[in-house]
N, C-alpha and C positions, 0 to 999 in steps of 0.2 A: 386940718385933719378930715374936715366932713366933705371938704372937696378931692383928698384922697383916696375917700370911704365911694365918694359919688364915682369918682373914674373909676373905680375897681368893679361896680358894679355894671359899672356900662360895659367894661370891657367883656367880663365874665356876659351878661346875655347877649353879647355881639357871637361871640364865640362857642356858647350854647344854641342861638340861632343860625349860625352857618354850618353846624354839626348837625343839627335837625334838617335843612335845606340840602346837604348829601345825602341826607338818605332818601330822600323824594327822588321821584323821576323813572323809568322805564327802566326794565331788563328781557332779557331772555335766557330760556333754558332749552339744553336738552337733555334727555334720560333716555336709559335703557331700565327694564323693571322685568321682575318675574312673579309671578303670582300663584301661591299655594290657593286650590279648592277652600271655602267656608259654607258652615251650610249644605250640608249633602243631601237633596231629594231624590225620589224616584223618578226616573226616568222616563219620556213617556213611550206610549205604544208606538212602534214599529212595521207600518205596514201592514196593519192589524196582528201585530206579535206583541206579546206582554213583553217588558222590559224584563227578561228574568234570563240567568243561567239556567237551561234546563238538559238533563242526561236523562234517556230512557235504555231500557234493559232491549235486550238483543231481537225482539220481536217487533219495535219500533211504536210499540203504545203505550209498554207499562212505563209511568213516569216513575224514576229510582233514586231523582235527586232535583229541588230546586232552591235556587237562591236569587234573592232578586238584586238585581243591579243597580244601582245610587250612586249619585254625586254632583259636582258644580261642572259647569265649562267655565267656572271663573280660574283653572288652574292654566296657567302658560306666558308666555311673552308678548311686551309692549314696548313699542316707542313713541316716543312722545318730544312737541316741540309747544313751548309753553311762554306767551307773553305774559306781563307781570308792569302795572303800576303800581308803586307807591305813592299813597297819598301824603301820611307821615311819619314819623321815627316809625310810630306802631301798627297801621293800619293802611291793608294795601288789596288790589285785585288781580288775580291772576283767570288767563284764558286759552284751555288747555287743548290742543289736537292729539289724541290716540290712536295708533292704531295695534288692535291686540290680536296676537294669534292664537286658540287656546288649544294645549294639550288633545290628544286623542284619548277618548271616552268610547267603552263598550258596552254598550246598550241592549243589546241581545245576543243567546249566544246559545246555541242550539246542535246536542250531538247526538246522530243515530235516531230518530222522530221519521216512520211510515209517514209518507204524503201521498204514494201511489200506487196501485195493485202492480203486479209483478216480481216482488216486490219492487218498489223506489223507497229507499231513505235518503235524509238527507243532513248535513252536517253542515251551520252557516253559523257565520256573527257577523252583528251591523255595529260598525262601528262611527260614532260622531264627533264632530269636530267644530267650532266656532270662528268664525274671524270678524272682526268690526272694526269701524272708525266710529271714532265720535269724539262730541268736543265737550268740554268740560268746567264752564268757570265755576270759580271758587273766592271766597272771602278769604285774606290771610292775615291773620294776628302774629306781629313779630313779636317777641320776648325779652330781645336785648344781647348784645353781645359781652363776649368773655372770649379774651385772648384769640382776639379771630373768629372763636364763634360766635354766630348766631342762629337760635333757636328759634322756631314758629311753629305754627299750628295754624289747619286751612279747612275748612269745610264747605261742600258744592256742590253742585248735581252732574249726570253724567246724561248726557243726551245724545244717544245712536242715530247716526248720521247713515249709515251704511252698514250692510255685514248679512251674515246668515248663518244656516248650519245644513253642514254637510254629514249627509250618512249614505257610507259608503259599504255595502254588503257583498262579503263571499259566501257562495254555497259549490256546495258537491254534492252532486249524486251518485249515487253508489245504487247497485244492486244487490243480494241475497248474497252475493259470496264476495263484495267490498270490490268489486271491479268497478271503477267510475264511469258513469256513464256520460255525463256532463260537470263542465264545472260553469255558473255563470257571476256576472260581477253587476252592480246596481250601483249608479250612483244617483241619487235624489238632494234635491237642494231645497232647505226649507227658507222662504223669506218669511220676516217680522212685521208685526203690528207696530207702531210707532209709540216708544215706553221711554219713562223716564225715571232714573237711578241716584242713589245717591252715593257721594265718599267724602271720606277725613281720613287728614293724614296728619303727621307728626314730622319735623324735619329739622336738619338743620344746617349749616353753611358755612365753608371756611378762605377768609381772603386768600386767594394765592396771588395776585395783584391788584394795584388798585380798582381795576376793572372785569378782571376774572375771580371766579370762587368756585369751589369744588360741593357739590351738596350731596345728600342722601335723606331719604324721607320713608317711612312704613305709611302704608296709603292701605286702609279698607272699603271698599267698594263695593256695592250689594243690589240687583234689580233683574227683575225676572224678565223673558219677553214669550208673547206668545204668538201663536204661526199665524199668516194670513194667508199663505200658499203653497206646493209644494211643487215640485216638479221632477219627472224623474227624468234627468240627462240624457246617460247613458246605460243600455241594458246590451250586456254581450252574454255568448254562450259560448264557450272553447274558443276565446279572442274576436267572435263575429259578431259584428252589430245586428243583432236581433230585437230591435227597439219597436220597430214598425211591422213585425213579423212573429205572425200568432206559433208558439212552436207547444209541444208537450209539457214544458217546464212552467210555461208561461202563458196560457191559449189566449189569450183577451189581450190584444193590441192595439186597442181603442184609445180616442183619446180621454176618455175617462178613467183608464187604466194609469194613464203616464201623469195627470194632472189632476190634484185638489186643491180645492179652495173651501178651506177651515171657517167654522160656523160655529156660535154658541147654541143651539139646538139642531137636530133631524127633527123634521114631522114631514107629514104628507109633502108638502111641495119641493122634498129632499132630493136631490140628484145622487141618493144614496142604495148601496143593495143590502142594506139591512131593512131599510121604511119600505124602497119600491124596487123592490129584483125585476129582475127582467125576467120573465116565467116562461118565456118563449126559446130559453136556451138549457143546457145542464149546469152549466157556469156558473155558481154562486157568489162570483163576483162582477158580475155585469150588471148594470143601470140599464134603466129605462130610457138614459138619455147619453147613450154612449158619445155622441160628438161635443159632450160638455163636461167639463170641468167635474169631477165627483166633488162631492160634498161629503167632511167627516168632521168631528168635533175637536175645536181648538182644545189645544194641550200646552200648557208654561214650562221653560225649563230657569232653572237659576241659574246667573254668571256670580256670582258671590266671591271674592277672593281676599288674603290680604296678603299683600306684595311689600317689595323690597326695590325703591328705583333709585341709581346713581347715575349725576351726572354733572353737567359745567352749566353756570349761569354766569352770562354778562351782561354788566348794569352800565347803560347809556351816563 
């Protein structure tokens, strides 16, 4: 009987231990995912424009309405390819490639605002947009299975590899009786300071063969970044590159005009026209140092989101 009792037990951890030994060993994944906004901040400033909806009454100064503009760039789409060891039944590492594209976000947005005698008004909105890669590892706690499922939970940092933010702006000019005089298009590309994010997510998985499974996971994901440079692309006026060509819409075609590089203070040694105007012109926006780079104050936006990703994992 007790050499019964002995083989019974041997056999039960031989075959507890070879159930624990499948679930070791490597996988991968891929996903597609969408991400609702979390977190909604203000927006920053705009080319020296507040972040605000603003309507002014028919004479182009009296302001008759404003609302300020808010939210994440963490709303929009990702795809993502994700290795994954397991070390045991429970505890395993995964290491994530992203890349996300987010939602169009409007940041400014300005109708009927005098900017120049004759009258000139002017009706525009900047609107912005995110893209990034970055990579992702994560710790992952399985749970255990039930009838094909199995349930985890992962939490890990998210670290931008790449990406930016685009704000791209229409305006029209109009004169005193709404004839257009101009219409022109801006696009500026802000690059990042080098930041680091965090997420957790909830998931779970189901065998469709021994080597394929189908998953879905809620992932929240939250981390600001802030500018280190900006650049403005492209500037047209009625389709013509007016980038390098001082006109009445735009008079300062410098290179301190098209390019900033974001500072945590202005003081005196500022390549700024707020610290040190250039007094030698009318232009309120020209530097002392027009063949360099302006200087203006770094400003954060949040990516914050929480998504919805589905997709296939296969375990080596």
């Amino acid at each position: 009987m007790f050499k019964k009792l002995l083989l019974a037990g041997a056999v039960m951890t031989s075959v507890i231990a070879t159930a624990q030994e499948e679930k070791r060993g490597m996988y991968f994944k891929l996903g597609g995912s969408y991400f609702m906004q979390t977190a909604a901040t203000e927006f920053p400033i705009v080319s020296g424009q507040l972040p605000n909806t603003d309507i002014y009454a028919a004479d182009g100064t009296t302001l008759i309405s404003r609302e300020t503009n808010h939210g994440s760039f963490g709303a929009g789409f990702r795809a993502s390819g994700t290795t994954g060891y397991r070390f045991t039944e429970r505890l395993g590492l995964e290491f994530g490639i992203n890349y996300f594209r987010g939602n169009s976000k409007t940041m400014v947005h300005t109708i009927h605002r005098l900017v120049a005698a004759g009258p000139t008004f002017v009706d525009g909105t900047a609107v912005g947009r995110i893209k990034a890669l970055d990579l992702s590892p994560a710790l992952v706690l399985f749970l255990g299975e039930t009838s094909g499922f199995e349930s985890y939970t992962k939490v890990g940092v998210i670290v931008p590899v790449y990406g930016n933010l685009t704000i791209e702006t229409n305006r029209t000019f109009t004169d005193n009786s709404g004839n257009v005089l101009t219409k022109s298009y801006t696009k500026d590309v802000v690059k990042p300071n080098p930041t680091v994010g965090f997420m957790a997510a909830i998931g779970t998985s189901y065998k469709l063969t021994e080597k394929l499974s189908a998953f879905a996971e809620i992932e929240y994901r939250n981390f600001t970044v802030s500018g280190k440079s900006k650049e403005t692309e492209v500037y047209t006026e009625n389709g013509v590159d007016r980038l390098h060509t001082p006109t009445a819409f735009r008079p300062d075609a410098s290179y301190s005009a098209s390019h900033v590089t974001y500072v945590d203070q202005l003081n005196s040694g500022s390549n700024s026209p707020l610290i040190n105007p250039d007094t030698s012109t009318s232009n309120p926006n020209d530097t002392t140092r027009p063949n360099d780079a302006m200087n203006d104050i770094s400003s954060y936006v949040g990516i914050s989101g929480l998504g919805l990703t589905l997709g296939l994992k296969y375990s080596l």
